[in-house]
C-alpha positions, -999 to +999 in steps of 0.1 A: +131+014+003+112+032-024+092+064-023+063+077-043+062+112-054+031+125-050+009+147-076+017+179-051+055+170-052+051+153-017+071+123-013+060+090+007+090+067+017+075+030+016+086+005+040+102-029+031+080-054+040+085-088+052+070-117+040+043-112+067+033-083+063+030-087+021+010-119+032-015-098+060-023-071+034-027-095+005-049-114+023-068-088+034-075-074+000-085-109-011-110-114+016-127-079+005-132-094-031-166-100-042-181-108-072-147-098-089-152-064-072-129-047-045-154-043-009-143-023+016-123-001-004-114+025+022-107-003+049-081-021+027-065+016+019-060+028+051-047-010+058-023-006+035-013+028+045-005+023+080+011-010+071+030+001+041+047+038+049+081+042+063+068+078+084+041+090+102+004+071+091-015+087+121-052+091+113-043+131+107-016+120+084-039+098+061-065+125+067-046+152+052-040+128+019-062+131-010-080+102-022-059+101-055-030+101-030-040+076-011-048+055-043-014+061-059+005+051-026-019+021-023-008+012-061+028+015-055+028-010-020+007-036-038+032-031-071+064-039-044+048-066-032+039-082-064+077-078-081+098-095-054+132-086-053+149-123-058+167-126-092+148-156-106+162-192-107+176-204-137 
């Protein structure tokens, strides 16, 4: 689907995720909302992580990532999730 190139030059191929899965990791960042602020931070990451990447998300593999990097792939998931891919009715 889409990869993320990494500060360090790395690249991350993404998965394409079906409706479930977009629906089982929204959800799970909504549920960690509280008082308008993200809980559970690193729980919904690493969600996201092992949902989200088309490769190896082993706990040595997200280990190895920096927090920024981590962040940034995080970013990119939610941001696939969130434009669709459907040309919009008209």
């Amino acid at each position: 689907m889409k990869e993320v190139k990494l500060k360090d030059g790395k690249k991350v191929k993404l998965k394409k995720l079906s409706l479930d899965e977009c629906n089982v990791l929204l959800d799970s960042k909504q549920d960690n909302i509280v008082d308008g602020k993200l809980k559970m931070m690193h729980t919904t990451l690493t969600k996201y992580l092992r949902i989200g990447i088309d490769g190896d998300s082993s706990d040595e593999a997200i280990k190895k990532m920096s927090y920024d990097d981590r962040v940034e792939i995080f970013k990119a998931i939610e941001g696939n999730m969130l434009l669709g891919e459907e040309k919009p009715s008209s």
